[in-house]
N, C-alpha and C positions, 0 to 999 in steps of 0.2 A: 523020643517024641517024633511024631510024623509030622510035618510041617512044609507046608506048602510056600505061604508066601511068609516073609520078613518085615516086620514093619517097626521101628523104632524112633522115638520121640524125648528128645530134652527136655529138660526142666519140665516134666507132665504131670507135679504136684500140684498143681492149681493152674487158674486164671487158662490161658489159651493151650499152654500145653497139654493138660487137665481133657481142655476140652477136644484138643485132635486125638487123645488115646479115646475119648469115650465115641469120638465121631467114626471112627477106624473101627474099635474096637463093632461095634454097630454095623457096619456094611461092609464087612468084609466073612470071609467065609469061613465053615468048623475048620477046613486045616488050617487054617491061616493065624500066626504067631505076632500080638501085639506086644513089645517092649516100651513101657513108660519108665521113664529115669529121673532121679533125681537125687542128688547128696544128703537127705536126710533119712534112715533106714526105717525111722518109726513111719514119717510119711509116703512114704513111698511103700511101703508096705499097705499101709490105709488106702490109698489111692490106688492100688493095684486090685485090693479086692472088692473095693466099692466099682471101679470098672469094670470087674468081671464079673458081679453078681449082675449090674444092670447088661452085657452083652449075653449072659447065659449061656448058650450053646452057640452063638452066632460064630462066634474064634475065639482064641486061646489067648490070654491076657497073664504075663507077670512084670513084677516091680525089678525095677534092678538100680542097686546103686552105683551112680557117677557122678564123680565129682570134674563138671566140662574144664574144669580149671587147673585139673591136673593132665596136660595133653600126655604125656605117658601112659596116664589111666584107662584115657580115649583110644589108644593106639593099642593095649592090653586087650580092651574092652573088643574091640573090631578083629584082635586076630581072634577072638576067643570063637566069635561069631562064626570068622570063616571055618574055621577049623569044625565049630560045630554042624555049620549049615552050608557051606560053599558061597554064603555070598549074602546080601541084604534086598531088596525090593524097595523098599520106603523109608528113606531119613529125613524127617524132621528137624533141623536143628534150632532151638525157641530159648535155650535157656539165655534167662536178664538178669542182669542184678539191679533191682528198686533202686534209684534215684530219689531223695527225699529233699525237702526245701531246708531242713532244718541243719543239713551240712554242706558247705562248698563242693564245687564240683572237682578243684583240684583234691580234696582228701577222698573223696569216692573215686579218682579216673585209675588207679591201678587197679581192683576187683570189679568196675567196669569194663575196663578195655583186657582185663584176664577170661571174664567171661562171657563178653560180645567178643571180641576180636580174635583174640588167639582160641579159643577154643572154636569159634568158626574154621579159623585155618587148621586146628587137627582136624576137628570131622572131613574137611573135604578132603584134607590129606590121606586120614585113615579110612572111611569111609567111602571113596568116591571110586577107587580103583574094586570095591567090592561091590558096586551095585549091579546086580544081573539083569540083561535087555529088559528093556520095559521099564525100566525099573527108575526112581525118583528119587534126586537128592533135592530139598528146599529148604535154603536158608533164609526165616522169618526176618524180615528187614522193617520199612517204614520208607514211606514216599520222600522222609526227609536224606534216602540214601540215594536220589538223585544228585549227580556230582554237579551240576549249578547249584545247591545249595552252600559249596564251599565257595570262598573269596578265589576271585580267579587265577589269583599266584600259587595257589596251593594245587589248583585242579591238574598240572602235569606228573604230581607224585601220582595220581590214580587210575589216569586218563590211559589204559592200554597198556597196563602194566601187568606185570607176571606176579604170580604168586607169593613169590620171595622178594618181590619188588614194594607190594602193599603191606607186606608183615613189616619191610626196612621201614616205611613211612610212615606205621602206625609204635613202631618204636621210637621213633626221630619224635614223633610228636607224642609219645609219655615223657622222654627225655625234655621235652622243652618243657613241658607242664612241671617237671621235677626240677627244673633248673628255673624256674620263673619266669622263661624267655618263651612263654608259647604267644602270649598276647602282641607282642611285640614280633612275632614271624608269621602272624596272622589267624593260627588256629582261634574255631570258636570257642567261647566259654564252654556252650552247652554241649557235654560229651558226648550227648546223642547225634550231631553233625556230624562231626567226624567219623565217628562210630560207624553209624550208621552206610555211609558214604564208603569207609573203609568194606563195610561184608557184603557190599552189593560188588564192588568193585575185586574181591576175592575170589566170588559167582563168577563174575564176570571173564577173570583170566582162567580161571579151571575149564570155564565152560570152552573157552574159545579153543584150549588145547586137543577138548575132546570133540566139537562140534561135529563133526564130519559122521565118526562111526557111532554117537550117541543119536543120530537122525536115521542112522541107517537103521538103528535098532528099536528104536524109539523110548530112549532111554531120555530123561528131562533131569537138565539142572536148571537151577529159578533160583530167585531172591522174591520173595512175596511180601505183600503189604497185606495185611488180613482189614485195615484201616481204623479207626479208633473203637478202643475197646472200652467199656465199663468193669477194670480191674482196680486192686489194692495201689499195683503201680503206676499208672496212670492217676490215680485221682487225687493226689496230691496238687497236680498241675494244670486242671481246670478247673471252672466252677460252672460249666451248662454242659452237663452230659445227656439233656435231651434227645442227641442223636448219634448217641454211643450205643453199640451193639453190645449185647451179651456175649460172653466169651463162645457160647455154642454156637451164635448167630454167626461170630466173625469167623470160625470154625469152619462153615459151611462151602463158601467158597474158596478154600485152602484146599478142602477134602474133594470136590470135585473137581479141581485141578489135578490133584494127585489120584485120583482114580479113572480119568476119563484115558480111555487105551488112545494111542498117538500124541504124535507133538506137533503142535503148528512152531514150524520153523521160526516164526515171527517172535513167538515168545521166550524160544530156547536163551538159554543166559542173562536174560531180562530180569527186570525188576517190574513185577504181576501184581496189580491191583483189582481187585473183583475181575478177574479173567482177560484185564486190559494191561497192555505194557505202558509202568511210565517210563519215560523217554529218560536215557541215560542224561543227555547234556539240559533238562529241563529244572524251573527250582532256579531259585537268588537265596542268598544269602539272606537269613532270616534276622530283622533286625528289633522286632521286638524281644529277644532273650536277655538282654541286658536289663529290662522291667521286670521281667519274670521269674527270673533266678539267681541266683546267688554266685557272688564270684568264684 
C-alpha cells in the first residue's frame, strides 16, 4: 500500500474517538492512511467501514484491533507499524473506560487506571520514539489534569517528574486504593483526579526530554482537553448538558491542533484547551465529589 502520512487513534469505536477518525479521515489526503482501534473486532470493524464509506476517496481508513490495556500489545502494535511504514505522523491516544454511578470507584480504579494510565505510558513509550518531523502525538486528558486539582501533599509525586517516576506514583496510589489507605494519604475518591493529573503529567516528562529537537522539527506532544462532550460516558454525571458539544463538535478543535503545520512553543508539552494552554499549577482540589459520587 502507498501511504503517505500515518494517523492512528484509540478507542475510535464511538463517542470522541469515533469522531477524530471521521474528522481525519475527512481532511486528510488519498495517500494518507487513517487507523481507528479498538478491542472489540465486530465494532471496530463497523466503525472502520462506516468511516470510510463517509471519507470515500478522501484517504485510506482501516479498523485494527487493540486492546490499550495490554501494553505488550501496544508495543507489538507500534513495531509492526514501523516496520511496515518507518514511522507514524498522528497519535491520538482517547481510549476510557465508562465510569458509572452505579458502582464504586474503588472496584472500577484497576480497568480505570489500566486503561487511562498505563496504557498512556505505552503509547508514549512505544509510539513517541516513532513519530516522524511534523509529526503529533496527543494524549486526550480534561482541564481536571491541572496538578492544583490535587491536595497539595500529593502534587510533588507529579510536579517534574520522569516518566517512570509518574507510572511509580500512579501505582503507589492503586496500591493505596487496594489497601484501603488511599483516603487516608490524601488521594481523591473520584479516579478522574488523579487520573487525569497522572497523563498530563506523563505529557509532560516525555515532552520535556524531547523539547528541543521536537521544536526544531516541528514535531508536537500535548495533553488536550476537547472540553465537555455529550457522550454515553459522560452522561451518567450531569444533568444540564445544554452546553455540551457533540462529539464532532469537540472533534474540531483537537483536529486543528493536529493538522495546523508548526508548534507555538508556548503550547509544546501542555495541557490545550480550544487551542489555549491550561496552566499546569492552576485548578483546587474539587470538593463537591463527595456529593456526586460514590465512595
Amino acid at each position: 500500500m502507498n501511504v503517505a502520512r500515518i494517523a492512528l487513534v484509540t478507542g475510535a469505536n464511538q463517542g470522541l474517538g469515533r469522531a477524530l477518525a471521521e474528522g481525519l479521515a475527512g481532511r486528510m489526503d488519498p495517500a494518507d492512511l487513517v487507523l481507528l482501534t479498538g478491542r472489540n473486532a465486530q465494532r471496530v470493524a463497523e466503525a472502520a467501514a462506516e468511516v470510510a464509506e463517509a471519507a470515500g476517496t478522501r484517504s485510506q481508513v482501516q479498523g485494527r484491533v487493540l486492546d490499550v490495556a495490554d501494553t505488550a500489545g501496544i508495543a507489538d502494535f507500534a513495531a509492526e507499524l514501523r516496520d511496515s511504514y518507518g514511522g507514524v505522523d498522528l497519535v491520538f491516544s482517547n481510549a476510557i473506560t465508562r465510569l458509572t454511578p452505579d458502582r464504586s470507584q474503588s472496584a472500577m480504579a484497576d480497568e480505570f487506571i489500566d486503561v487511562s494510565n498505563t496504557a498512556t505510558h505505552a503509547v508514549l513509550r512505544s509510539f513517541g520514539p516513532m513519530l516522524r518531523p511534523g509529526g503529533r502525538l496527543l494524549v486526550v486528558a480534561s482541564t481536571l489534569g491541572a496538578l492544583g486539582h490535587l491536595p497539595e501533599r500529593l502534587r510533588p509525586l507529579f510536579d517534574g517528574a520522569t516518566l517512570d517516576q509518574v507510572e511509580e506514583a500512579v501505582e503507589s496510589w492503586r496500591s493505596a486504593i487496594h489497601s484501603k489507605t488511599a483516603q487516608e494519604a490524601g488521594w481523591p475518591r473520584w479516579l478522574n483526579v488523579p487520573s487525569k493529573v497522572a497523563q498530563v503529567a506523563a505529557v509532560r516528562a516525555v515532552a520535556a526530554e524531547r523539547r528541543d529537537s521536537d521544536l526544531a522539527s516541528g514535531t508536537l506532544v500535548a495533553a488536550v482537553c476537547p472540553g465537555m462532550v455529550d457522550t454515553a460516558t459522560s452522561r451518567p454525571w450531569f444533568s444540564d448538558f445544554s452546553h455540551a458539544q457533540t462529539p464532532a463538535e469537540a472533534a474540531r478543535a483537537v483536529l486543528d491542533l493536529a493538522l495546523t503545520p508548526g508548534v507555538d512553543p508556548a503550547r509544546y508539552g501542555e495541557l490545550i484547551r480550544f487551542g489555549q494552554v491550561v496552566p499546569w499549577y492552576s485548578g483546587k482540589p474539587p470538593v463537591e465529589q463527595d456529593l456526586l459520587l460514590t465512595p
